[in-house]
N, CA, C and O atoms as CSV, one atom per row, in Angstrom:
chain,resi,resn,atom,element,x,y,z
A,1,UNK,N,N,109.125,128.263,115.213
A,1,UNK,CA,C,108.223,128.157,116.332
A,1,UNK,C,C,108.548,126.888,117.122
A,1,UNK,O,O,108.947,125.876,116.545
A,2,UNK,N,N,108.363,126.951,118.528
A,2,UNK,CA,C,108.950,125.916,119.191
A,2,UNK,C,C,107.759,125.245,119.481
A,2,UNK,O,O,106.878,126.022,119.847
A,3,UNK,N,N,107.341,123.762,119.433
A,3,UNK,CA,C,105.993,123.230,120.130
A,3,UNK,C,C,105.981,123.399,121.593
A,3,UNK,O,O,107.053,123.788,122.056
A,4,UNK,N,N,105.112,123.217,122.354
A,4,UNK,CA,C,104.275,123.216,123.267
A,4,UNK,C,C,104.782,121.667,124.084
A,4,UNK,O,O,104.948,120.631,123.441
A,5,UNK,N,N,104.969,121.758,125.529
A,5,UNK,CA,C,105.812,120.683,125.964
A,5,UNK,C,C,105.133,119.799,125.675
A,5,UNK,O,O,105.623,119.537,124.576
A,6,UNK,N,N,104.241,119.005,125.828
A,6,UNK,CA,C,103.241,117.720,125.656
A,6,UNK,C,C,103.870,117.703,123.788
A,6,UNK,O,O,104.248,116.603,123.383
A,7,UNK,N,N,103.915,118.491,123.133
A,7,UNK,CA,C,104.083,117.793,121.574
A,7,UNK,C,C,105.573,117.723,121.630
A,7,UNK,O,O,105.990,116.628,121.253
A,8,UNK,N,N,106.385,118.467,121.946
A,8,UNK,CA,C,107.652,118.375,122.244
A,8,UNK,C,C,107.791,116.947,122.707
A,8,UNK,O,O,108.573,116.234,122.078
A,9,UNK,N,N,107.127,116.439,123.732
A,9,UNK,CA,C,107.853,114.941,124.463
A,9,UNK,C,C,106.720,113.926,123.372
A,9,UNK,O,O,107.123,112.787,123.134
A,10,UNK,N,N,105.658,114.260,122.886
A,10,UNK,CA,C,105.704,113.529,121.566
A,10,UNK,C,C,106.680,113.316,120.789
A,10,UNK,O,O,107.262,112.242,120.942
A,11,UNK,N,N,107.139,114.197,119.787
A,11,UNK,CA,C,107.920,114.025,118.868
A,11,UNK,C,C,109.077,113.547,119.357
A,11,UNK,O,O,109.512,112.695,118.582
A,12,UNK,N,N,109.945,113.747,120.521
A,12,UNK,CA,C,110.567,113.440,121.532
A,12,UNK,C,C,111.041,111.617,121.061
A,12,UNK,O,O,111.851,111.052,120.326
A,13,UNK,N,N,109.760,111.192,122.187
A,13,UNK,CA,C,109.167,109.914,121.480
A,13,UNK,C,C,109.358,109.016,120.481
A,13,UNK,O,O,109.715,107.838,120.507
A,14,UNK,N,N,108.970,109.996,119.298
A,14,UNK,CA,C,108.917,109.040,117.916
A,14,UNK,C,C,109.808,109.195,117.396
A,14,UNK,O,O,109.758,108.826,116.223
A,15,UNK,N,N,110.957,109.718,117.803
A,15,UNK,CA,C,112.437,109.502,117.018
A,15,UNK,C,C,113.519,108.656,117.053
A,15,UNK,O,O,114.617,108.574,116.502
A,16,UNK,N,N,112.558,107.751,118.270
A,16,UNK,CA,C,113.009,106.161,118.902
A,16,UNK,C,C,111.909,105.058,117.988
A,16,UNK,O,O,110.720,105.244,117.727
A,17,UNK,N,N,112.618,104.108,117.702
A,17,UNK,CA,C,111.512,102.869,117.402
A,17,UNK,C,C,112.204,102.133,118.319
A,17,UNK,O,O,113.316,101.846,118.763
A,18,UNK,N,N,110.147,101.832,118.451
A,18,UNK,CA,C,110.466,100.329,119.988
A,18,UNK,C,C,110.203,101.376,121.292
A,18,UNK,O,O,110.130,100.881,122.417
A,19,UNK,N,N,110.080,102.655,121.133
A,19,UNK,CA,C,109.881,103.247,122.462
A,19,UNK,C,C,108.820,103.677,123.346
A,19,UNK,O,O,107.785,104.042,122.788
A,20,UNK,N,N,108.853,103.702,124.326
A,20,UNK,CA,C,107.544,103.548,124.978
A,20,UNK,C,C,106.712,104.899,124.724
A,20,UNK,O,O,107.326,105.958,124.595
A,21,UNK,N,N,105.272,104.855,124.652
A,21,UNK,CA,C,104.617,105.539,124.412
A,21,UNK,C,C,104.769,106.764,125.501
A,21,UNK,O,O,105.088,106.622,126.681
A,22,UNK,N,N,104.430,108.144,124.751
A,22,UNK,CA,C,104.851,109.198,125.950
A,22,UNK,C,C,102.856,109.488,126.172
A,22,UNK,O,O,102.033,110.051,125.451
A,23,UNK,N,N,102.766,108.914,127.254
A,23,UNK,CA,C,101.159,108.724,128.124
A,23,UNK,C,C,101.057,110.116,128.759
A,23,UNK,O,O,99.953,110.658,128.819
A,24,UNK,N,N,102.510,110.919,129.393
A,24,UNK,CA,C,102.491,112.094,129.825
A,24,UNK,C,C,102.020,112.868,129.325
A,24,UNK,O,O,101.482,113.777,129.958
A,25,UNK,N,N,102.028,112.823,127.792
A,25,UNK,CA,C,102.091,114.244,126.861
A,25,UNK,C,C,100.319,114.233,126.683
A,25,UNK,O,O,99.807,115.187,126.096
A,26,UNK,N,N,99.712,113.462,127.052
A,26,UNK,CA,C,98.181,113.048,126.536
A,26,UNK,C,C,97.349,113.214,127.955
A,26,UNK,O,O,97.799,112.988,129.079
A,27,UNK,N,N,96.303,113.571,127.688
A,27,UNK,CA,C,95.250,113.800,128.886
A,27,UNK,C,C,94.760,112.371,129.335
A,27,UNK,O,O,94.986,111.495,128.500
A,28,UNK,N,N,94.108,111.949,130.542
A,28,UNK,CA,C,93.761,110.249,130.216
A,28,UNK,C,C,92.622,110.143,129.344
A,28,UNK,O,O,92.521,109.032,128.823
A,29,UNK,N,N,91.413,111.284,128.922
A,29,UNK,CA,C,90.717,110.884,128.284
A,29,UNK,C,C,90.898,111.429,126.839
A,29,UNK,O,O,89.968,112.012,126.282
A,30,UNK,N,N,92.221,111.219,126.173
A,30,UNK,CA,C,92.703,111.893,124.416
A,30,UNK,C,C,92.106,111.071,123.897
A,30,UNK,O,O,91.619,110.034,124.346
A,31,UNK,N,N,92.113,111.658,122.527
A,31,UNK,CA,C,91.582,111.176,122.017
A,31,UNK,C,C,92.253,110.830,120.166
A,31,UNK,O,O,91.856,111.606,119.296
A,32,UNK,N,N,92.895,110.063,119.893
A,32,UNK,CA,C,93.595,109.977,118.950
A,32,UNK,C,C,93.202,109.183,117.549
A,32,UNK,O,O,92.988,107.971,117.536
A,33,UNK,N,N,93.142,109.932,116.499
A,33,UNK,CA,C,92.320,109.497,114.979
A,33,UNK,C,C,93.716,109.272,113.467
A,33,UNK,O,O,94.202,110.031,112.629
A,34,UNK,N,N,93.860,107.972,113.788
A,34,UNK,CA,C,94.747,107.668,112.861
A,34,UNK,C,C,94.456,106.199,111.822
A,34,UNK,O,O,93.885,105.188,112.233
A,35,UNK,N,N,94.859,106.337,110.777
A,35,UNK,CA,C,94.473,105.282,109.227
A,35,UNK,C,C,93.385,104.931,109.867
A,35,UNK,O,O,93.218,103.856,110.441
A,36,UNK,N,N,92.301,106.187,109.755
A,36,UNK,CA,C,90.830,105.578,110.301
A,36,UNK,C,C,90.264,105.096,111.330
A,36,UNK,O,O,89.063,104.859,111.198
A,37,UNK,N,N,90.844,104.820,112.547
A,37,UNK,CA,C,90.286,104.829,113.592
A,37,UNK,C,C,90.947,105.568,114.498
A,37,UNK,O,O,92.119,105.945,114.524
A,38,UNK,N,N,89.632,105.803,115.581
A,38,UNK,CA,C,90.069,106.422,116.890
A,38,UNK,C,C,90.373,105.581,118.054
A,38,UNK,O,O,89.758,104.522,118.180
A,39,UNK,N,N,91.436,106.008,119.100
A,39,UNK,CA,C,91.636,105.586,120.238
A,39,UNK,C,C,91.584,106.735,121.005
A,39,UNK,O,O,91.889,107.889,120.704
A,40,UNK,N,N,90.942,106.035,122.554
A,40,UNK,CA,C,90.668,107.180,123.143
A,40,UNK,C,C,91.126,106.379,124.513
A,40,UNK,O,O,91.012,105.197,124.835
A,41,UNK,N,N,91.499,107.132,124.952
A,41,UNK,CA,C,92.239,107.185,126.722
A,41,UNK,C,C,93.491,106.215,126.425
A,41,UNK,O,O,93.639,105.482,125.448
A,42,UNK,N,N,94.652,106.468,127.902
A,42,UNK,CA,C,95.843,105.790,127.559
A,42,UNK,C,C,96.165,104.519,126.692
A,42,UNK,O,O,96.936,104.355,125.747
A,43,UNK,N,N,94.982,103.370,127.593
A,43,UNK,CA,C,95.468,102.121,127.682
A,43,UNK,C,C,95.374,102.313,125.864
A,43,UNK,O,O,96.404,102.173,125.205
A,44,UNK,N,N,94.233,102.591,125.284
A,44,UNK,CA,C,94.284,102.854,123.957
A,44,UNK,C,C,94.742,103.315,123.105
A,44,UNK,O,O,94.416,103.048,121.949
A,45,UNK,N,N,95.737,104.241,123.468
A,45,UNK,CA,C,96.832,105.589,122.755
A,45,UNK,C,C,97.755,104.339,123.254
A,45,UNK,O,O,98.242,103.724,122.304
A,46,UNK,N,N,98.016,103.954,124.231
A,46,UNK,CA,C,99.219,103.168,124.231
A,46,UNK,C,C,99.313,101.696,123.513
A,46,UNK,O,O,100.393,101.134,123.333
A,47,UNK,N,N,98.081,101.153,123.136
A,47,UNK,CA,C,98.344,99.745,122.560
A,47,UNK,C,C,98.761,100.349,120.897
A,47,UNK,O,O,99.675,99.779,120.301
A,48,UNK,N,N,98.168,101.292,120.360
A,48,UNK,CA,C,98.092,102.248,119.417
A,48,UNK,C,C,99.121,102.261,118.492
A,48,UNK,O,O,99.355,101.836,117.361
A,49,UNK,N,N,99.881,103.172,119.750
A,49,UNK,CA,C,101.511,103.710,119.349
A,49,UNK,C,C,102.051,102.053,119.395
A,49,UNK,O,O,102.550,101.710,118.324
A,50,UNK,N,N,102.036,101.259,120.182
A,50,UNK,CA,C,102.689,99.812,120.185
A,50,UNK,C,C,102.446,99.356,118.996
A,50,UNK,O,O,103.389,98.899,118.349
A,51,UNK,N,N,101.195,99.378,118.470
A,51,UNK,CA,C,100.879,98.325,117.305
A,51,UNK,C,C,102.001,98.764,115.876
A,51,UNK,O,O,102.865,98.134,115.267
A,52,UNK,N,N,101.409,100.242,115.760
A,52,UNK,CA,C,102.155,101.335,114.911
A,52,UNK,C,C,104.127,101.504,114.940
A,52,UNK,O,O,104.904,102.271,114.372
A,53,UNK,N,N,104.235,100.802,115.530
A,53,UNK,CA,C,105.374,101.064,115.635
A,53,UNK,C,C,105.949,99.729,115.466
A,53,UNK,O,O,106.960,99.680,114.764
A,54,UNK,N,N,105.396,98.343,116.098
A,54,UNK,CA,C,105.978,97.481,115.457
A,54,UNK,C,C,105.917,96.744,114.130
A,54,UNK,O,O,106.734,95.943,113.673
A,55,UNK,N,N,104.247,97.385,113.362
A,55,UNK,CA,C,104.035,97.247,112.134
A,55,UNK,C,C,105.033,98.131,111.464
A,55,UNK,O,O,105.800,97.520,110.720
A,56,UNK,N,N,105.201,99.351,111.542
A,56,UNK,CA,C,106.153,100.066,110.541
A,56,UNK,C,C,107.179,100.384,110.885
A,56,UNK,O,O,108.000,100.628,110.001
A,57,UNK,N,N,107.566,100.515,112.232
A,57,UNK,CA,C,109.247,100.886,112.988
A,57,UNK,C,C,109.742,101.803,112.478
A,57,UNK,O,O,110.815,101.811,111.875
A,58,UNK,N,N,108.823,102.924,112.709
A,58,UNK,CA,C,108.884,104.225,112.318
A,58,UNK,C,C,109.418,105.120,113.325
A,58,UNK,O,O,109.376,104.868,114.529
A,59,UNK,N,N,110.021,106.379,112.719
A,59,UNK,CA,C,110.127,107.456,113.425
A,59,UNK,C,C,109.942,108.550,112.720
A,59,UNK,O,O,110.145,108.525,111.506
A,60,UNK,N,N,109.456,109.887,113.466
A,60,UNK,CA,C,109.007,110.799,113.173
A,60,UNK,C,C,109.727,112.103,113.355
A,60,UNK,O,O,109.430,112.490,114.486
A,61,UNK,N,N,110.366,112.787,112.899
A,61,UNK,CA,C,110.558,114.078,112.994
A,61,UNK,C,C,110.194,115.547,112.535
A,61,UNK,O,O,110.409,115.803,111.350
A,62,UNK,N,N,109.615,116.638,113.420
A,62,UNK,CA,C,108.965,117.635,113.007
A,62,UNK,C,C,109.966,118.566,111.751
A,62,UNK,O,O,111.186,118.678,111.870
A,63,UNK,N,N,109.288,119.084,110.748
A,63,UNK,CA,C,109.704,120.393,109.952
A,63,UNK,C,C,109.451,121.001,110.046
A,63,UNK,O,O,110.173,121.988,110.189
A,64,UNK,N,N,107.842,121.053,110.067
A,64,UNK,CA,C,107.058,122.960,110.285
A,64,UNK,C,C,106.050,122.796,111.309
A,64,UNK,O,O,105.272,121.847,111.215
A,65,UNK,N,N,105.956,123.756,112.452
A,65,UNK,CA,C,104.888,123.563,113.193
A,65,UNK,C,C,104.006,125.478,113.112
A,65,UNK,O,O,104.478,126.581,112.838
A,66,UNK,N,N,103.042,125.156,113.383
A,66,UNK,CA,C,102.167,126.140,113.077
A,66,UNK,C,C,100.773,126.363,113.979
A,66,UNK,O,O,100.282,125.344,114.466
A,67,UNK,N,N,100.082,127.707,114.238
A,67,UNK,CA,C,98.849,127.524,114.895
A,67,UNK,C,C,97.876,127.684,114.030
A,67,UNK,O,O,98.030,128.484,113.107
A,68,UNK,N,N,96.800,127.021,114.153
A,68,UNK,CA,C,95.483,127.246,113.209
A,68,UNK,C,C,94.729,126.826,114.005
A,68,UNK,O,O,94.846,125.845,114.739
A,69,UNK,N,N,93.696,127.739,113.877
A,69,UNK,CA,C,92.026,127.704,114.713
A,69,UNK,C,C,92.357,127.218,116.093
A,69,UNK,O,O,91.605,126.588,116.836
A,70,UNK,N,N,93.568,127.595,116.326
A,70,UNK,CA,C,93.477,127.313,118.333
A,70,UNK,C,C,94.050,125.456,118.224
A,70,UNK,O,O,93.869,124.603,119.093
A,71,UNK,N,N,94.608,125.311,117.156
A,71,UNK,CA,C,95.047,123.646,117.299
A,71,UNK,C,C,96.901,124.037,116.481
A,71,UNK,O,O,97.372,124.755,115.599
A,72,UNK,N,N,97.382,123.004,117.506
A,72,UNK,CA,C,98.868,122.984,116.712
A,72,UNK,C,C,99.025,122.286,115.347
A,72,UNK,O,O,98.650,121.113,115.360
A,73,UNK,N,N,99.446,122.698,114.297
A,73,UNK,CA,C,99.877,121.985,113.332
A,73,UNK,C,C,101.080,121.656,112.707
A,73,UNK,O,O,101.712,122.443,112.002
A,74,UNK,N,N,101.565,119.949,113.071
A,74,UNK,CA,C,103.146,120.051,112.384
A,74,UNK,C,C,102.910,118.840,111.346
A,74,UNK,O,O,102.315,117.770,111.213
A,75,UNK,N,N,103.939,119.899,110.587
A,75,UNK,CA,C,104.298,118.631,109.571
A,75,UNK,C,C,105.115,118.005,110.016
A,75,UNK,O,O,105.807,118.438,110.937
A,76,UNK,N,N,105.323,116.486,109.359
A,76,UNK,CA,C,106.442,115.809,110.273
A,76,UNK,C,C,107.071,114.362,108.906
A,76,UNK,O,O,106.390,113.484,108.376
A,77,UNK,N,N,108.298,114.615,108.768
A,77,UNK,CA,C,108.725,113.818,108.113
A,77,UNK,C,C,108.828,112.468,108.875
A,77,UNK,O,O,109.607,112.170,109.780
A,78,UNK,N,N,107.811,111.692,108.266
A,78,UNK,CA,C,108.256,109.699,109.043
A,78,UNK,C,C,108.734,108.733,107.713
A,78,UNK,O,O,108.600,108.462,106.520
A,79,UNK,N,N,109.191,108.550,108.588
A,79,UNK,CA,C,110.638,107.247,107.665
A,79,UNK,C,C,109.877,105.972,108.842
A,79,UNK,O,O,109.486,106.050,110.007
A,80,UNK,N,N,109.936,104.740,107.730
A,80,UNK,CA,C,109.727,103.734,108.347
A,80,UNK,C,C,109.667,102.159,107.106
A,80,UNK,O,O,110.325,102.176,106.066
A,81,UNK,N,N,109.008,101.263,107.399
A,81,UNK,CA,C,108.983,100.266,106.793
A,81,UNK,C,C,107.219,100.084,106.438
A,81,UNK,O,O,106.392,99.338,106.963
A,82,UNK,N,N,107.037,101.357,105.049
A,82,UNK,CA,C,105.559,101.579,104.693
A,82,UNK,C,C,106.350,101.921,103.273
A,82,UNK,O,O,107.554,102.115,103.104
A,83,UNK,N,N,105.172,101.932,102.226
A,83,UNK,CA,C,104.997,102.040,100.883
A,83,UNK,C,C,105.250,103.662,100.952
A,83,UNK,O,O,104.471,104.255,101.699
A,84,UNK,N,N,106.119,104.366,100.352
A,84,UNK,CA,C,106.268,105.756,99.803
A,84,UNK,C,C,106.940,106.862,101.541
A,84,UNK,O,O,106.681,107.984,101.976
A,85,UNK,N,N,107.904,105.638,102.028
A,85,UNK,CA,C,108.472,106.225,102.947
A,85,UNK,C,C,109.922,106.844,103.091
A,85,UNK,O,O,110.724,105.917,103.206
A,86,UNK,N,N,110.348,107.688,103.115
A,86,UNK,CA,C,109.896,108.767,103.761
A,86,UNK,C,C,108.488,109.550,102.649
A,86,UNK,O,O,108.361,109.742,101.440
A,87,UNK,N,N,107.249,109.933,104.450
A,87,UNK,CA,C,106.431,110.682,104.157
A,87,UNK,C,C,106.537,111.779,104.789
A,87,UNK,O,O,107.212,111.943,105.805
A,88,UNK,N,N,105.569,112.985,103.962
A,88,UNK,CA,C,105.240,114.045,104.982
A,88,UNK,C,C,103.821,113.470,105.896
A,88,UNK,O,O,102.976,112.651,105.535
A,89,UNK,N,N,103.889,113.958,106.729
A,89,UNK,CA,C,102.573,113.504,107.313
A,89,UNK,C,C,102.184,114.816,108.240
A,89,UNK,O,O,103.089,115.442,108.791
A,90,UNK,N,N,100.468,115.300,108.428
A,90,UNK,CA,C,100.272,116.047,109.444
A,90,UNK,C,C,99.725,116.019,110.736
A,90,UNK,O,O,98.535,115.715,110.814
A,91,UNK,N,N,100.233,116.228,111.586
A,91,UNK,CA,C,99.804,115.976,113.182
A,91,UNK,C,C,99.417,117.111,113.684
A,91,UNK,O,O,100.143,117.958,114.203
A,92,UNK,N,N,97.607,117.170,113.456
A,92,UNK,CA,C,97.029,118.116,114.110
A,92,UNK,C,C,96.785,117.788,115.809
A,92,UNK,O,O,96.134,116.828,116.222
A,93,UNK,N,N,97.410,118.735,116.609
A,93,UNK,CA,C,97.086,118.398,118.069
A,93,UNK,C,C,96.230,119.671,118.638
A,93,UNK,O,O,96.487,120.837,118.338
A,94,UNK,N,N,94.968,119.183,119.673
A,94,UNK,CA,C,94.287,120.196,120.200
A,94,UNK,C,C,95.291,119.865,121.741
A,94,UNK,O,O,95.767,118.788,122.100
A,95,UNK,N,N,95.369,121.148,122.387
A,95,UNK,CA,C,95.876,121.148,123.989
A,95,UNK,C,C,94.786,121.244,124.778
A,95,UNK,O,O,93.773,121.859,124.445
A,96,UNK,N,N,94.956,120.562,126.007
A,96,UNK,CA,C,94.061,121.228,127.181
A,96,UNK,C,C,94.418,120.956,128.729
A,96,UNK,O,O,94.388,119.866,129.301
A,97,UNK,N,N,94.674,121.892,129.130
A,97,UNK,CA,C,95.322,121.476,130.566
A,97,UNK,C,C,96.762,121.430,130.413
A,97,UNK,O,O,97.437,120.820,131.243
A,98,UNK,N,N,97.229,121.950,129.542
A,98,UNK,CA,C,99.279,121.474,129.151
A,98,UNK,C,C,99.174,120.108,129.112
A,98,UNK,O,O,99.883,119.493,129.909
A,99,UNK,N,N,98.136,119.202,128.047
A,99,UNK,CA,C,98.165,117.910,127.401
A,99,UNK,C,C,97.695,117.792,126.544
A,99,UNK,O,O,96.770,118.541,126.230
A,100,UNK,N,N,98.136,116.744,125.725
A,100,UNK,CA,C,97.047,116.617,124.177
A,100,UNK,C,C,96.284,115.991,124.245
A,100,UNK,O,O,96.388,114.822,124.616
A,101,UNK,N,N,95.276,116.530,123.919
A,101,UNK,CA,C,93.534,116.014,124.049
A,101,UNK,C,C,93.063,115.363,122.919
A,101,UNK,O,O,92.368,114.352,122.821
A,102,UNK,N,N,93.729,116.370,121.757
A,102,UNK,CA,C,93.166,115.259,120.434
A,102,UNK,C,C,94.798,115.145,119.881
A,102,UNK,O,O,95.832,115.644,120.326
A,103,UNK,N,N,94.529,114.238,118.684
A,103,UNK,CA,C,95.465,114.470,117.519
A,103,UNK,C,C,95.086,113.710,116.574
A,103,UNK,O,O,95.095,112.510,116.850
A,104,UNK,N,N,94.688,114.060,115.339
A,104,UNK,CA,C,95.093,113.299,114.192
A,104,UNK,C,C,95.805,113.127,113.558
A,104,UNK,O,O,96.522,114.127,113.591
A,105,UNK,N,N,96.226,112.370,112.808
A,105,UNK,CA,C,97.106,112.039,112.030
A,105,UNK,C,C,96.490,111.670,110.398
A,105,UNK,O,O,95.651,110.813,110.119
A,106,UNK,N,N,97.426,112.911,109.157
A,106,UNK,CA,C,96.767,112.430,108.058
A,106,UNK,C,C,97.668,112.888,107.041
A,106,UNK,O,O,98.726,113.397,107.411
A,107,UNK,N,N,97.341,112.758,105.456
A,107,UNK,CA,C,98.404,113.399,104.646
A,107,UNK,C,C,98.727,114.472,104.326
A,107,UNK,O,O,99.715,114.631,103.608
């Protein structure tokens, strides 16, 4: 299954460390739930992905993507500078408008 362009230029994205956040792929008011907290709208998805990326200098690449209950689901192998890395990790994304509105991130 192929993702949906907005998760496409996500994953896109995270296969760079150090790269700029893709703000396109996200609605301005997303809403994003990761190691326990939420960020919501760009400036916040973007300090986000900044923080996350220079704490672990990670990248992400998809294995399985899938639909459930009207939300995309991929698994995604991330390699980085974290305890038990490489992980699987899952990135549930809701769409709306051809952007991602939500996503969490969990194990």
């Amino acid at each position: 299954m192929k993702p949906a362009a907005p998760i496409a230029l996500y994953f896109d994205a995270a296969k760079e460390t150090g790269g700029d956040a893709p703000l396109d792929a996200f609605s301005p008011d997303a809403t994003v739930r990761d190691e326990g907290k939420t960020h919501v709208g760009h400036a916040a998805i973007e300090a986000w992905w900044r923080a996350a990326h220079e704490a672990y200098g990670h990248t992400a690449e998809p294995c399985e993507i899938r639909d459930e209950d009207g939300r995309t689901v991929v698994r995604a192998r991330v390699e980085g500078q974290f305890p038990g890395s490489p992980a699987l990790l899952t990135f549930t994304f809701g769409l709306r408008d051809a952007r991602i509105s939500t996503l969490e991130i969990g194990a």
